[in-house]
N, CA, C and O of each residue as an XYZ file, in Angstrom:
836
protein
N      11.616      4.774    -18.013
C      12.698      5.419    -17.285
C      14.020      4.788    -17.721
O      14.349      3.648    -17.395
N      14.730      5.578    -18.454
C      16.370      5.152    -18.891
C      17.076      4.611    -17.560
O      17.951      3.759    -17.712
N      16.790      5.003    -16.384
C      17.951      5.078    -15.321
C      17.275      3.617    -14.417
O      17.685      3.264    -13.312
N      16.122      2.896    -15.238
C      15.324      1.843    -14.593
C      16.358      0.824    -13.817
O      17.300      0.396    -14.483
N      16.206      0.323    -12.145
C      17.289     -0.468    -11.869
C      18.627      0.103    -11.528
O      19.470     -0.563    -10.926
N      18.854      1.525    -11.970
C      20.295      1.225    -12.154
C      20.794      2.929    -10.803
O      21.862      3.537    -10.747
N      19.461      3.165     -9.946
C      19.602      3.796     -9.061
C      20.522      3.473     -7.691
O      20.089      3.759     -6.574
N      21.579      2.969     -7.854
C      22.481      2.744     -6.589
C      23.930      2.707     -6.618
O      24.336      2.281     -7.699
N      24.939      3.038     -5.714
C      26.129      3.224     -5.919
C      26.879      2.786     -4.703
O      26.365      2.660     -3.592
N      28.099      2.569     -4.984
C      29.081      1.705     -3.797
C      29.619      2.726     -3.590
O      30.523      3.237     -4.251
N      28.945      3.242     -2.346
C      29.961      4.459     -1.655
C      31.180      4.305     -0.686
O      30.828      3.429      0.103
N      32.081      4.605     -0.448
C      33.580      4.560      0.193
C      33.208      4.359      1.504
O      34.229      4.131      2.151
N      32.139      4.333      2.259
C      31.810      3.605      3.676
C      31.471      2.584      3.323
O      30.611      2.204      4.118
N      31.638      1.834      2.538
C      31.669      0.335      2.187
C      33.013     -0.278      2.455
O      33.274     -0.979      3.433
N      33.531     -0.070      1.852
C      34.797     -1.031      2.191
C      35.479     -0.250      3.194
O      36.513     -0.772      3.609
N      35.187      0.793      3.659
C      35.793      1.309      5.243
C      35.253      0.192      5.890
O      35.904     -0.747      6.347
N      33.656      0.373      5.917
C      32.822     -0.677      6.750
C      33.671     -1.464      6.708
O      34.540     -1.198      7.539
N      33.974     -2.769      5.858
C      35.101     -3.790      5.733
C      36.006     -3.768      6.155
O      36.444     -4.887      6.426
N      36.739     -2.802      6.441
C      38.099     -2.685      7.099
C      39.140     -2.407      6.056
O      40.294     -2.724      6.341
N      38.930     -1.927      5.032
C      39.960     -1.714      3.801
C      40.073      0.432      3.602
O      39.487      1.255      2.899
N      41.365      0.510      4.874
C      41.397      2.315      5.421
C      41.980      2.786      3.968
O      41.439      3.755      3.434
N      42.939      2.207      3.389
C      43.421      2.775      2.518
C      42.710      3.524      0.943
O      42.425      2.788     -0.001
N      42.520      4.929      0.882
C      41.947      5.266     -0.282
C      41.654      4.990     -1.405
O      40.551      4.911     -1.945
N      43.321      4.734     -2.026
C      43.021      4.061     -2.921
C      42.286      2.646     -3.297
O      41.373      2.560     -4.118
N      42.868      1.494     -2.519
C      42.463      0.814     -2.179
C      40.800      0.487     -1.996
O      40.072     -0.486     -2.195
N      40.697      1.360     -1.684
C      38.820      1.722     -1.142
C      37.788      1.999     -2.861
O      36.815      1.388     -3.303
N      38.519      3.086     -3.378
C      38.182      3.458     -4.685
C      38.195      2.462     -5.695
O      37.266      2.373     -6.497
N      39.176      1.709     -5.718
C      39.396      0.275     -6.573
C      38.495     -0.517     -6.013
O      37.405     -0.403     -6.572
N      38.505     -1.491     -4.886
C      36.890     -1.798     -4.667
C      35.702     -1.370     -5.105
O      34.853     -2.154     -5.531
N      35.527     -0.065     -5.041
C      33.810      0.056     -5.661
C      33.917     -0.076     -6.614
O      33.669     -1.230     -6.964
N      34.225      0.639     -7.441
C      34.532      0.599     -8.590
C      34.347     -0.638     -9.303
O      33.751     -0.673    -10.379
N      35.060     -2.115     -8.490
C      34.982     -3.217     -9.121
C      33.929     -3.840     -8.537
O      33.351     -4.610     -9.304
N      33.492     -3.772     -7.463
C      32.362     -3.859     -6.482
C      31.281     -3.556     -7.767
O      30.750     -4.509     -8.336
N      31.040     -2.359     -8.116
C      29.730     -1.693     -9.005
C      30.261     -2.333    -10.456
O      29.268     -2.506    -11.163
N      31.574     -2.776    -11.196
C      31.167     -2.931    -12.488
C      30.521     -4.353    -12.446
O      29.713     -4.852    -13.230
N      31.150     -4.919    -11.209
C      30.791     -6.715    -11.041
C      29.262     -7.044    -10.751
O      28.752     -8.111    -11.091
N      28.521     -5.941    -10.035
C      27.268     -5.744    -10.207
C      25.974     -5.107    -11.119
O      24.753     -5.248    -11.047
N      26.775     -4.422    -11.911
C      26.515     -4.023    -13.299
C      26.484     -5.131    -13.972
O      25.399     -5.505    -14.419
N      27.633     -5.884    -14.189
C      27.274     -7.061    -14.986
C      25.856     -8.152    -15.080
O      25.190     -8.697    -15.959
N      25.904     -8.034    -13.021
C      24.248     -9.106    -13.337
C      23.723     -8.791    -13.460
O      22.868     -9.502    -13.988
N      23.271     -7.182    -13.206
C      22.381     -6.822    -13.698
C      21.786     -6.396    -15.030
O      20.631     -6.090    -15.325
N      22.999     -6.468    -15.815
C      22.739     -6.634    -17.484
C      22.183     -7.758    -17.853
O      21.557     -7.849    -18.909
N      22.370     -8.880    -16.913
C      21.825    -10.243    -16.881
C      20.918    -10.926    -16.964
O      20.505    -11.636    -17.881
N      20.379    -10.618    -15.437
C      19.083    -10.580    -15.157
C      18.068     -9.410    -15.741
O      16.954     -9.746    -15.339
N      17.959     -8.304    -16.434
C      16.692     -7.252    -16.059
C      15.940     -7.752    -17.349
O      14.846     -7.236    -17.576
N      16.485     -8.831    -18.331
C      15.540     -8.920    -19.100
C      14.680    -10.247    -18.854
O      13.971    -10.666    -19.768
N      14.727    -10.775    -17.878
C      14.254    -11.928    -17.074
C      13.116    -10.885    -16.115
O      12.135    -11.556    -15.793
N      13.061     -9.868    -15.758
C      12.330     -9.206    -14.802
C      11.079     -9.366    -15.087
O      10.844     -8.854    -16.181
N       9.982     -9.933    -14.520
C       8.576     -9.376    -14.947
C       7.768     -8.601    -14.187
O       6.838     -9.191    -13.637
N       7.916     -6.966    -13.936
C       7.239     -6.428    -13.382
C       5.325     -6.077    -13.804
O       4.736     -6.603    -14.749
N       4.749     -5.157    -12.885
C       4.058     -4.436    -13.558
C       3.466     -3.565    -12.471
O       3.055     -3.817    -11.338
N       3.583     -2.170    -13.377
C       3.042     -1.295    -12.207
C       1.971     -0.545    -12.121
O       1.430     -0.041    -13.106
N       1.648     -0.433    -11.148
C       0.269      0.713    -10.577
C       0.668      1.708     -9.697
O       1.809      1.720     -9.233
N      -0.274      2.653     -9.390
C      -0.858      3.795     -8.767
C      -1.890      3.454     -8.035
O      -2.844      2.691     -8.183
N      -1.362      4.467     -6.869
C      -2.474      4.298     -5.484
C      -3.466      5.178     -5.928
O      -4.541      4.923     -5.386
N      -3.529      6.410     -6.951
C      -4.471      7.225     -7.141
C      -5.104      6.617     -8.772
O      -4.387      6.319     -9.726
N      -6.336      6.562     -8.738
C      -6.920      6.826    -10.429
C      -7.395      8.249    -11.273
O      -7.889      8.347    -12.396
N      -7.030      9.341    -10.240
C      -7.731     10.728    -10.747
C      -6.054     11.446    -10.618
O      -5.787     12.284     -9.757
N      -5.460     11.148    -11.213
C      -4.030     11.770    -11.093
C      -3.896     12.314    -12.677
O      -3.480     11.532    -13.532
N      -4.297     13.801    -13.057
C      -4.504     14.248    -14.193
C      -2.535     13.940    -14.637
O      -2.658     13.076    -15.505
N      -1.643     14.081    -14.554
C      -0.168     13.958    -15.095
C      -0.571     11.952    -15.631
O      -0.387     11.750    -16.832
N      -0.901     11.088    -15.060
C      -0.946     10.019    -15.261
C      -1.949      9.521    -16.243
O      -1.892      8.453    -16.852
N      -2.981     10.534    -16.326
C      -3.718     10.177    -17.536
C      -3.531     11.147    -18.827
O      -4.068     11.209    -19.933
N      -2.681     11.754    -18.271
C      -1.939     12.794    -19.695
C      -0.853     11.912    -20.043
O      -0.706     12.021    -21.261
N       0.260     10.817    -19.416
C       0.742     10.403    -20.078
C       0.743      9.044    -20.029
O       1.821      8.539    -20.342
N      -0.310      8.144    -19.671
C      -0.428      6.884    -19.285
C      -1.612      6.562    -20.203
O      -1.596      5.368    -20.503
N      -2.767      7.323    -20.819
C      -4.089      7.520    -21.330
C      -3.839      8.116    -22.111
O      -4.823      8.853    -22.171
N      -2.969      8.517    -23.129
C      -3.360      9.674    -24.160
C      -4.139     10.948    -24.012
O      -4.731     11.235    -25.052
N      -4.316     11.803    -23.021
C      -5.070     12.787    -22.270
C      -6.145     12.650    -22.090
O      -7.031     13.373    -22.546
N      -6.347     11.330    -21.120
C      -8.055     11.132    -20.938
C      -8.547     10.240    -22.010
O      -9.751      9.982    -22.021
N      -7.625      9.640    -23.086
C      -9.027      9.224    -24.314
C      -8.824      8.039    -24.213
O      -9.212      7.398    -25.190
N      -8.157      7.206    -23.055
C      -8.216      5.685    -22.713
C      -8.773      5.522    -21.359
O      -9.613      6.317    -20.938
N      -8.284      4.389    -20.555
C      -8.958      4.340    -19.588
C      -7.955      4.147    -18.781
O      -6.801      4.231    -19.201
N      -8.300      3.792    -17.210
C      -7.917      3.281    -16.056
C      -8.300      1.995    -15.356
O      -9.524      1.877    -15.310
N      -7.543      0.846    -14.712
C      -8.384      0.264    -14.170
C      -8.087     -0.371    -13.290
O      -7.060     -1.049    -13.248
N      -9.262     -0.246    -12.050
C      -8.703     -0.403    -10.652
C      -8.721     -1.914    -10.517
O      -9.469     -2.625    -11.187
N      -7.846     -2.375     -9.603
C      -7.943     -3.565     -8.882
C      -8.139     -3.557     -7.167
O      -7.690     -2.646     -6.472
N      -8.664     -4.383     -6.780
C      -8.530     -4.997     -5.651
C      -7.468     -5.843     -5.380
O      -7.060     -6.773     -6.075
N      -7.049     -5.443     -4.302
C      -5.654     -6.538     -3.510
C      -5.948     -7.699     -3.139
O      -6.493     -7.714     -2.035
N      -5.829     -8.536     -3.543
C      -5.997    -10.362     -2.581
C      -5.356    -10.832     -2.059
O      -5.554    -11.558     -1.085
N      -3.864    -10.393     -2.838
C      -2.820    -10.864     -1.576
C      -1.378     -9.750     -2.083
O      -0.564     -9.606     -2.995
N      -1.791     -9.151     -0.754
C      -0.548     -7.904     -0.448
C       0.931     -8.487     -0.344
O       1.827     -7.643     -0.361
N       1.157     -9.312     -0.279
C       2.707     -9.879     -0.281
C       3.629     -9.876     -1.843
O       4.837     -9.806     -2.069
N       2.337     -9.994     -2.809
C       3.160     -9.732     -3.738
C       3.288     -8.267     -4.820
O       3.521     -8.096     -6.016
N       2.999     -7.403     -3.660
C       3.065     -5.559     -3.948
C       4.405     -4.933     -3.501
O       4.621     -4.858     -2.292
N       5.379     -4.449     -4.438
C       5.530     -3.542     -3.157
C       6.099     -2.188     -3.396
O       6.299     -1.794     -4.545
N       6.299     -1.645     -2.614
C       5.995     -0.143     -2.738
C       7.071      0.550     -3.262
O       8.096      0.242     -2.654
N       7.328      1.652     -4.458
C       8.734      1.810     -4.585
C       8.940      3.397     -3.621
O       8.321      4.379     -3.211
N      10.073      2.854     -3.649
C      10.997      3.953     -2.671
C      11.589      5.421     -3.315
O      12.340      5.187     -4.261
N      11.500      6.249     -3.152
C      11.860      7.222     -4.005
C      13.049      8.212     -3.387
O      12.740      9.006     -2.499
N      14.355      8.147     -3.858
C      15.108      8.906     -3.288
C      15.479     10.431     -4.305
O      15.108     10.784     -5.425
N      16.019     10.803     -3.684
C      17.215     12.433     -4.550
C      18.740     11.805     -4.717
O      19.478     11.455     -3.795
N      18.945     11.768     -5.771
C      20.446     11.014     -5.795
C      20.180      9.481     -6.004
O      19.151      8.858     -6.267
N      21.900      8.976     -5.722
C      21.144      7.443     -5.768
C      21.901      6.839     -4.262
O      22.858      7.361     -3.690
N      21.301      5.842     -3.926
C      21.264      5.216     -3.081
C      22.284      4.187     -2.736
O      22.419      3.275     -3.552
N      23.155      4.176     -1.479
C      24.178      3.367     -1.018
C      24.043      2.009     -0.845
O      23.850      1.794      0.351
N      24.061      0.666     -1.700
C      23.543     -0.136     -1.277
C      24.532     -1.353     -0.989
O      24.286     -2.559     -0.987
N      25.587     -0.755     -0.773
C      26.591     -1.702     -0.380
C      27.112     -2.345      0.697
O      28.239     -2.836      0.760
N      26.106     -2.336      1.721
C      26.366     -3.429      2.773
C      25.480     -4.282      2.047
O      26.082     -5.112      1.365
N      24.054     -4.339      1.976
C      23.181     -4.654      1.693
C      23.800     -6.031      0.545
O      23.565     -7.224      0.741
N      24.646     -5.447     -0.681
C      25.371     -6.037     -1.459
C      25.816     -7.311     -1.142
O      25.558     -8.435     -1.572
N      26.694     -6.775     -0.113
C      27.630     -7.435      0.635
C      26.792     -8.519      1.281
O      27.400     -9.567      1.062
N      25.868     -8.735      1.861
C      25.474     -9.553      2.587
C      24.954    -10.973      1.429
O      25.063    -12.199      1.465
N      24.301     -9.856      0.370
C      23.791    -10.874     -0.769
C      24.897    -11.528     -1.746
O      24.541    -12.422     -2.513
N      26.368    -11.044     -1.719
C      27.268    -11.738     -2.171
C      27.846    -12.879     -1.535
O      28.338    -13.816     -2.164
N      27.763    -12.772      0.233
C      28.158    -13.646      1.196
C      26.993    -15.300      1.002
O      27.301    -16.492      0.968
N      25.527    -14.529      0.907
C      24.648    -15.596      0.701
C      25.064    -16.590     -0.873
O      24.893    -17.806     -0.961
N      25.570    -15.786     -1.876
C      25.849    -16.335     -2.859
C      26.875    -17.050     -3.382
O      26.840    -18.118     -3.992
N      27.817    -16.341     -3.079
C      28.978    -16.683     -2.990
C      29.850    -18.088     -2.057
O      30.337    -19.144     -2.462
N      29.754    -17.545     -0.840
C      30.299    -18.455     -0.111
C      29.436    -19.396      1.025
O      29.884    -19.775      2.107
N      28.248    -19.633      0.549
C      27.404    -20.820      1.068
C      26.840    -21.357      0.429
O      26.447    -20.948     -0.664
N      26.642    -22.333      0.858
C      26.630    -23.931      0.056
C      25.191    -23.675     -0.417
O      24.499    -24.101      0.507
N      24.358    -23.185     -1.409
C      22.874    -23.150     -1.415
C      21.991    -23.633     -2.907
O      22.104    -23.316     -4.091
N      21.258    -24.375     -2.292
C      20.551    -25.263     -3.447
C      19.636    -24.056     -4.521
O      19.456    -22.880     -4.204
N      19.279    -24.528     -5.470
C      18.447    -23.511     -6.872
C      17.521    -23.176     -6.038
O      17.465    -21.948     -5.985
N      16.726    -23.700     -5.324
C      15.747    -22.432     -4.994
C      16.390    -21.620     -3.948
O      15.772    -20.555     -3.952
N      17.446    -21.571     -2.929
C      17.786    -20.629     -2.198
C      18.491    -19.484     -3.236
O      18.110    -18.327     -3.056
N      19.473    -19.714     -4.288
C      19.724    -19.732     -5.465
C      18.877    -18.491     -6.094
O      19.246    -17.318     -6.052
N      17.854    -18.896     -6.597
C      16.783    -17.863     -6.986
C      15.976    -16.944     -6.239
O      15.267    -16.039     -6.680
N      16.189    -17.319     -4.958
C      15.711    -16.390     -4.026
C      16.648    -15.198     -3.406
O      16.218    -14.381     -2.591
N      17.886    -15.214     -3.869
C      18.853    -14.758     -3.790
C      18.899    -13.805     -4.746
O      19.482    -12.741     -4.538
N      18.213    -14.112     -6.044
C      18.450    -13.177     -6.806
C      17.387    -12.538     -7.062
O      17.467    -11.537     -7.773
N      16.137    -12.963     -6.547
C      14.606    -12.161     -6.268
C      15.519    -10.902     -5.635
O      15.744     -9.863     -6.256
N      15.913    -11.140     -4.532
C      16.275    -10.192     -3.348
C      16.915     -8.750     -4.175
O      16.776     -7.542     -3.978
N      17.589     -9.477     -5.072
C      18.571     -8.063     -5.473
C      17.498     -7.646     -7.055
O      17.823     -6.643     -7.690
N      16.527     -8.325     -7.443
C      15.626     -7.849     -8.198
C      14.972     -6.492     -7.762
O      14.986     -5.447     -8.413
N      14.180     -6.788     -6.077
C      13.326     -6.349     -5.701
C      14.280     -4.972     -5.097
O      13.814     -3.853     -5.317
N      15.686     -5.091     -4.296
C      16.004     -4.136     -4.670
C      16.124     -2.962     -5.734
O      15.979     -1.760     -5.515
N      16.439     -3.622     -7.004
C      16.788     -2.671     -7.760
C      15.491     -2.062     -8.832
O      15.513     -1.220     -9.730
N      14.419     -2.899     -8.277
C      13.420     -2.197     -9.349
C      12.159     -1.607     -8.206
O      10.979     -1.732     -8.532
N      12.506     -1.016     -6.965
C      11.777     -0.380     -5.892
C      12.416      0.408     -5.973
O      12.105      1.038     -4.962
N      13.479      1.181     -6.625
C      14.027      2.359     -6.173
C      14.293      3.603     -7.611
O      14.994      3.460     -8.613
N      13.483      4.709     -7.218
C      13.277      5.416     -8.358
C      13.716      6.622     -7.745
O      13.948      6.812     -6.551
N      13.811      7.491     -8.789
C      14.372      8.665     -8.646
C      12.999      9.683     -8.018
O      11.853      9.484     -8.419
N      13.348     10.821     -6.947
C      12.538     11.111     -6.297
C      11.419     12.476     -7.222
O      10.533     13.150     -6.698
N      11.921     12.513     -8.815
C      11.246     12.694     -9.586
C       9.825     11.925    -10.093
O       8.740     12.330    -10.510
N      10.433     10.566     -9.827
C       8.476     10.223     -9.830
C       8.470     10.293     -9.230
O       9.192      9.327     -8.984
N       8.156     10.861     -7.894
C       7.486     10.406     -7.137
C       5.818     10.834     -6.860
O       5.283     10.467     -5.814
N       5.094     11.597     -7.833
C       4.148     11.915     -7.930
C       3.114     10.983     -8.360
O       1.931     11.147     -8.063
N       3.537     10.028     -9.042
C       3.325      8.368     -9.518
C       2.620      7.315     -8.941
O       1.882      6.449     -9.412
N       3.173      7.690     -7.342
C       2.666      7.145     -5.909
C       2.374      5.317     -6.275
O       1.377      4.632     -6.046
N       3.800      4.925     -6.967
C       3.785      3.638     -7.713
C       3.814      2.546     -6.411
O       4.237      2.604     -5.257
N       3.321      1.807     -7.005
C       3.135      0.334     -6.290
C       3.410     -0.637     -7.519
O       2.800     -0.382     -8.557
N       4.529     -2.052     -7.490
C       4.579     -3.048     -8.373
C       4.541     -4.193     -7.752
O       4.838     -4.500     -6.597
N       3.942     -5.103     -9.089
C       4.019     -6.501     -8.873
C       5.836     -7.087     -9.324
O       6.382     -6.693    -10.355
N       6.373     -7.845     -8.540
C       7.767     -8.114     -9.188
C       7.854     -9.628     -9.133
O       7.634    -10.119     -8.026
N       8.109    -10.371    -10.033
C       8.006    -11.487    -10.104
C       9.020    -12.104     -9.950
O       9.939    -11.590    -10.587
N       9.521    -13.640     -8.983
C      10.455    -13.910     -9.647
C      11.086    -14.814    -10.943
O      10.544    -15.781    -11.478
N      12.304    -14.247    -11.258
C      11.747    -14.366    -13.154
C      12.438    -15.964    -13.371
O      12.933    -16.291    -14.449
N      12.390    -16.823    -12.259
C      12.806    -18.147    -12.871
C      11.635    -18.846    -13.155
O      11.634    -19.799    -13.935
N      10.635    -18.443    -12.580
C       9.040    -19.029    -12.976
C       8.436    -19.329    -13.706
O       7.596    -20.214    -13.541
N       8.676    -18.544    -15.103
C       8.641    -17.889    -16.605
C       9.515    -18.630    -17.737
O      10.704    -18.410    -17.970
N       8.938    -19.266    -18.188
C       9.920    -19.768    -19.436
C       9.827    -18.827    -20.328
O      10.710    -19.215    -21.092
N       9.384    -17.802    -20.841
C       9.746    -17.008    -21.785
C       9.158    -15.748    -21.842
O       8.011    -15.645    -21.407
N       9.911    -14.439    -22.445
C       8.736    -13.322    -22.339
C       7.930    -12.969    -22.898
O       7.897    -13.444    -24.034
N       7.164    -12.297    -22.664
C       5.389    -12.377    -23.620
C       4.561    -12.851    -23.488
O       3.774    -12.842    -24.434
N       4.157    -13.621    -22.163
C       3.175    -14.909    -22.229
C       1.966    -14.298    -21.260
O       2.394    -13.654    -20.302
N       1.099    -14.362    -21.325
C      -0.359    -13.829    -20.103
C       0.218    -14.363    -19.062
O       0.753    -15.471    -19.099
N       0.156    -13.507    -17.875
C       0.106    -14.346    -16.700
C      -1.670    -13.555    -16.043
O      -1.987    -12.388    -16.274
N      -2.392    -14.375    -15.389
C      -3.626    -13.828    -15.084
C      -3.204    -12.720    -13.788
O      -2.090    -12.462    -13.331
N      -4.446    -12.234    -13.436
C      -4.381    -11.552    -12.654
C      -4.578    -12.292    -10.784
O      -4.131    -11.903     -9.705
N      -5.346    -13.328    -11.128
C      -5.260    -13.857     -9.530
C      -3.493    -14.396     -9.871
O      -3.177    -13.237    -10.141
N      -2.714    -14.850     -9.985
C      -0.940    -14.724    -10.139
C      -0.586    -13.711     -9.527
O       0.210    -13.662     -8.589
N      -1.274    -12.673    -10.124
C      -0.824    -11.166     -9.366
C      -1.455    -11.037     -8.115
O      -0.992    -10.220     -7.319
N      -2.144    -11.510     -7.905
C      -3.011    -11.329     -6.336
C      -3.901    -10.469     -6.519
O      -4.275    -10.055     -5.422
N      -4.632     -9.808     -7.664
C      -5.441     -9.163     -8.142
C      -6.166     -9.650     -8.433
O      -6.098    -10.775     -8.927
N      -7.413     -8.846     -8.204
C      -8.831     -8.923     -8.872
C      -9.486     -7.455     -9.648
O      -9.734     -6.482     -8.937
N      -9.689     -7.414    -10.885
C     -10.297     -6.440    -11.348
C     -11.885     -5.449    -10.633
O     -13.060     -5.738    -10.862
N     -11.510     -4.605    -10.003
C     -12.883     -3.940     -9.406
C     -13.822     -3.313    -10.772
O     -14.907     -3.730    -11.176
N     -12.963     -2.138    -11.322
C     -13.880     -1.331    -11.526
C     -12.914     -0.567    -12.673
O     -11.798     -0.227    -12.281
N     -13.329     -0.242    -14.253
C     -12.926      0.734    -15.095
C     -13.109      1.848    -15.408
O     -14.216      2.285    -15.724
N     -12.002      2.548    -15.378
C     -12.570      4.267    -15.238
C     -12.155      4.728    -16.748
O     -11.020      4.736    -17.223
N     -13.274      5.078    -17.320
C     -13.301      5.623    -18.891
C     -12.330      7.527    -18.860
O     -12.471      8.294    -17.908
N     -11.816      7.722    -19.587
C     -11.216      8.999    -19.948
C     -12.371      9.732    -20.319
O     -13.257      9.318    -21.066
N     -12.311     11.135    -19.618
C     -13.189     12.211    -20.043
C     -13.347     12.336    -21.736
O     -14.358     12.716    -22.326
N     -11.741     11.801    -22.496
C     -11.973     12.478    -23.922
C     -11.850     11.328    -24.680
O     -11.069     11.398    -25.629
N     -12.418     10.311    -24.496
C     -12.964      8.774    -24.869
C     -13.986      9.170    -25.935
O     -14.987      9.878    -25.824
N     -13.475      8.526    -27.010
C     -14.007      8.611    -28.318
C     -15.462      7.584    -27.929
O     -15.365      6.459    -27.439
N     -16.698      8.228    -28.255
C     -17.961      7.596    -27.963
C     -17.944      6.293    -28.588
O     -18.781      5.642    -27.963
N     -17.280      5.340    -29.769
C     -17.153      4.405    -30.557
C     -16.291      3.662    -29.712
O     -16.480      2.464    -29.920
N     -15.260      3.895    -28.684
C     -13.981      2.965    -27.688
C     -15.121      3.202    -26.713
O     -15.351      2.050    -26.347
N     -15.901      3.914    -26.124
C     -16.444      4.240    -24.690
C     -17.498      2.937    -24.963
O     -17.559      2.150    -24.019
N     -18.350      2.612    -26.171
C     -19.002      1.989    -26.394
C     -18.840      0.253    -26.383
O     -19.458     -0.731    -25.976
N     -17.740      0.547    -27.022
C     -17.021     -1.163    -26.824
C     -16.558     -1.560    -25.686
O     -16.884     -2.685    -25.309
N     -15.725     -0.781    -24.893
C     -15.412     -0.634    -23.457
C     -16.515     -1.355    -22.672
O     -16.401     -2.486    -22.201
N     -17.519     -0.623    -22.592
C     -18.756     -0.548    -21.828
C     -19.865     -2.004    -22.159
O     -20.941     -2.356    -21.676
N     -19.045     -2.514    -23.118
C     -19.976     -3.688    -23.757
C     -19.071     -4.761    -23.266
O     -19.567     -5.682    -22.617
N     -17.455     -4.729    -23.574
C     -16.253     -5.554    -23.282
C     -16.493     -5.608    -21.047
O     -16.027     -6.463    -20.294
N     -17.185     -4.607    -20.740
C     -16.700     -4.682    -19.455
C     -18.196     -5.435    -18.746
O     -18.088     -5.538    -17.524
N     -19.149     -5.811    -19.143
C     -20.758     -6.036    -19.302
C     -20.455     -7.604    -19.529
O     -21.032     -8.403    -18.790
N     -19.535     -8.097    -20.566
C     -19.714     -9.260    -20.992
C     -18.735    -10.166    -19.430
O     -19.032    -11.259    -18.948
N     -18.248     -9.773    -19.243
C     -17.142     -9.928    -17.844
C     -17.332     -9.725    -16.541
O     -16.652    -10.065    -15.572
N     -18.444     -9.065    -16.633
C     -19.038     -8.645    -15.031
C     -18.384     -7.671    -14.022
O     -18.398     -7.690    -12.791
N     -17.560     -6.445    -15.270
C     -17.023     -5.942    -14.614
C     -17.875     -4.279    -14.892
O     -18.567     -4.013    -15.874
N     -17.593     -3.423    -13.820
C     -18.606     -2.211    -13.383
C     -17.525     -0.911    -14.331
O     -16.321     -0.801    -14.100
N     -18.020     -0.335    -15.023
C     -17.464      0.897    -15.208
C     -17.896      2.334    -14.992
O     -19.034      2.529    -14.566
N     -17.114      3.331    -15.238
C     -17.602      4.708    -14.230
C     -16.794      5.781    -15.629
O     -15.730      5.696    -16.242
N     -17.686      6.513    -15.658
C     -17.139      8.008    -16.858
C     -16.534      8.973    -16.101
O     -17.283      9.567    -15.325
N     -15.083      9.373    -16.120
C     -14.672     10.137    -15.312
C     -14.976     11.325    -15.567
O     -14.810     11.409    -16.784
N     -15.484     12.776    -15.011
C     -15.842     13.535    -15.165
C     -15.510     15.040    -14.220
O     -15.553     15.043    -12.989
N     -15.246     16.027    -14.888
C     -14.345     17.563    -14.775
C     -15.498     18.077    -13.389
O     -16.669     18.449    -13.459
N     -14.932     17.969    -12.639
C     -15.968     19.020    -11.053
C     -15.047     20.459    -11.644
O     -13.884     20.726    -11.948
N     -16.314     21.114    -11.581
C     -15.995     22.645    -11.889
C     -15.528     23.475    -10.525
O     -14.484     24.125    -10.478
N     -16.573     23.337     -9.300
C     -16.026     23.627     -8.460
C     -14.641     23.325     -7.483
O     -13.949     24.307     -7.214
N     -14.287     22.178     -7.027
C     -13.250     21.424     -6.845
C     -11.916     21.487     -8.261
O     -10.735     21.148     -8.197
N     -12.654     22.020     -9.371
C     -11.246     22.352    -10.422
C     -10.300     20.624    -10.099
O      -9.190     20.569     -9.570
N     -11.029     19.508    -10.532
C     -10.740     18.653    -10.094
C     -11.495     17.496    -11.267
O     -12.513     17.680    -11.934
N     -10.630     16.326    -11.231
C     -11.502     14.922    -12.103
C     -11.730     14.153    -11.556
O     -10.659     13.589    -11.331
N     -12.779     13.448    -10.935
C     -13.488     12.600    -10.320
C     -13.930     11.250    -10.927
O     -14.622     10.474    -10.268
């Protein structure tokens, strides 16, 4: 998604909120309000380490463009610890987030706060800006892991899945899985102790299971 993060805008009940009546005045604020927040966020998003999932595994649009149409796989996890999920938000337009701003500039800005309050400060406006998608996915029915990215000395590195609070359940093979990948799959998921399942076309239900 080109527009990743960058779903929100400083609308003119912002600095009304503040007490600043004058129009112009008001317009010059956001304006500098949003380029000054543009900036960190050019900052930070390559520090971000997300990763995302779906509440559904039979979502034919997601394995047409997430699977190559069926000829890869899916694979479910189990939750271990729900605190580090969370759900994205899907609006029409973009979203006013300038009190919200405001409060996280006050925490930053003008109180005295040590590196980890510091980095938790900037989790906050992470988790804002990468929960909020355009109400075009929303068919996606996304759920992410969001990390915060001072944890990480560099990008590219494995992080396991208990990190994520995950545990691998179960792999769901693509209906149009080349018998030579279905085979290795099925051998790769055997050596690991993990269960796999062939997804398959219900004629009646006009449906993939």
């Amino acid at each position: 998604d080109p527009c990743e993060g960058q779903h929100y805008i400083y609308s003119s009940t912002t600095p009304a909120g503040l007490g600043i009546i004058d129009t112009k005045k008001a317009e010059e604020y956001c304006k500098k309000r949003s380029l000054s927040f543009y900036e960190v966020y050019t900052k930070i998003k390559s520090f971000v380490y997300t990763s995302s999932f779906s509440y559904k595994y039979n979502s034919m649009p997601m394995w047409a463009h997430y699977a190559s149409n069926h000829e890869g796989i899916c694979v479910e996890y189990e939750v271990i610890d729900h605190s580090k999920l969370y759900e994205i938000q899907y609006f029409v337009g973009k979203i006013d987030i300038g009190f919200e701003m405001e409060k996280l500039y006050e925490e930053y800005v003008h109180m005295d706060i040590n590196e980890n309050e510091y980095f938790d400060t900037l989790n906050k406006i992470n988790v804002w800006l990468y929960t909020i998608k355009s109400h075009e996915w929303k068919y996606e029915q996304e759920v992410r892991v969001i990390l915060n990215y001072n944890i990480y000395d560099k990008p590219g590195i494995n992080i396991s899945c208990e990190e994520l609070g995950l545990k691998i359940k179960c792999i769901y093979i693509g209906i149009n899985c080349s018998e030579e990948n279905e085979k290795e799959i099925k051998l790769l998921a055997e050596q690991i102790g993990i269960p796999t399942q062939k997804m398959k076309f219900d004629p009646i239900k006009r449906s993939i299971n």
